[in-house]
C-alpha positions as CSV (number, residue, x, y, z in Angstrom):
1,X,0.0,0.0,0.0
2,X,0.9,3.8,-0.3
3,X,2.1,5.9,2.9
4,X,-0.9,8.2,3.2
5,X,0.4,11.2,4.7
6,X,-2.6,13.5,4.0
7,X,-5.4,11.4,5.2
8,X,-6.3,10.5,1.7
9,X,-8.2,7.2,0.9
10,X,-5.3,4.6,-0.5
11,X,-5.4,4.0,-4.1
12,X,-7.8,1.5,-5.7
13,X,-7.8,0.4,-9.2
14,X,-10.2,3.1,-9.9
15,X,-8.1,5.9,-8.9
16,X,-5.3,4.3,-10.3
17,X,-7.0,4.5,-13.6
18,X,-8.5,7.7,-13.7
19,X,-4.9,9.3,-12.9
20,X,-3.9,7.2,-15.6
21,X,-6.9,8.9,-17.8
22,X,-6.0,12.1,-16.8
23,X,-2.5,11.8,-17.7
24,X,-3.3,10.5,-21.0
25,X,-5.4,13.6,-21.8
26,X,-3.0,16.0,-20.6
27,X,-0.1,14.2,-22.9
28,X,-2.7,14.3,-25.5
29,X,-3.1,18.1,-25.0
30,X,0.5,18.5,-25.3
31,X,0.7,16.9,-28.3
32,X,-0.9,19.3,-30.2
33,X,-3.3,17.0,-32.6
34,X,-2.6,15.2,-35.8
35,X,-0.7,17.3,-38.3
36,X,-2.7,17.9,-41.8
37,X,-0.9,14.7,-43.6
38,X,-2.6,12.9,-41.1
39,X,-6.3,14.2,-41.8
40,X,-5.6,14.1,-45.4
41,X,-5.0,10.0,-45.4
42,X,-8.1,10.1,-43.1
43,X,-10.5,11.9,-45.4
44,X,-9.0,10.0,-48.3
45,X,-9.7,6.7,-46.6
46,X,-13.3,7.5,-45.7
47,X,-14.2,8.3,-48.9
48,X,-12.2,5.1,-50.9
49,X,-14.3,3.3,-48.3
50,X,-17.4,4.8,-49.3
51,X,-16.9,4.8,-52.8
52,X,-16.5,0.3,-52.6
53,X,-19.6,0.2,-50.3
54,X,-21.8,2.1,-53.1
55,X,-20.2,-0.3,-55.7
56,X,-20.8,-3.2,-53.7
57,X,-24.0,-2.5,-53.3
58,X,-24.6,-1.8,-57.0
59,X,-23.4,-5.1,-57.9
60,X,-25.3,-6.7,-56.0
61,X,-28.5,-5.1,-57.0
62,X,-28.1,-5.7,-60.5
63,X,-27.2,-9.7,-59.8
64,X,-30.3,-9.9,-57.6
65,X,-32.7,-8.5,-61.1
């Protein structure tokens, strides 16, 4: 267990993991988000995804006639 100087309840895995959320956020606001490269493949991505779903769905369509 942890020495508890200032009367505080000991650490539980609950604590333990909202410290470890809170760091995580605070590194992530550091970080300064994803650079415009990164949003580019992104957009790019969603939109090849798209595009194969509509097709996909075409083809299908026009088997099922």
């Amino acid at each position: 267990m942890t020495d508890n100087s200032d009367d505080l309840p000991p650490d539980n895995e609950t604590m333990r993991e909202v410290k470890r959320a809170k760091a995580r956020k605070e590194a992530a606001d550091n970080k300064g988000g994803i650079g415009w490269k990164t949003a580019a493949g992104i957009g790019i991505g969603s939109a090849a995804l798209a595009a194969a779903l509509i097709y996909a769905n075409k083809a299908r369509k026009k088997d099922s006639d």
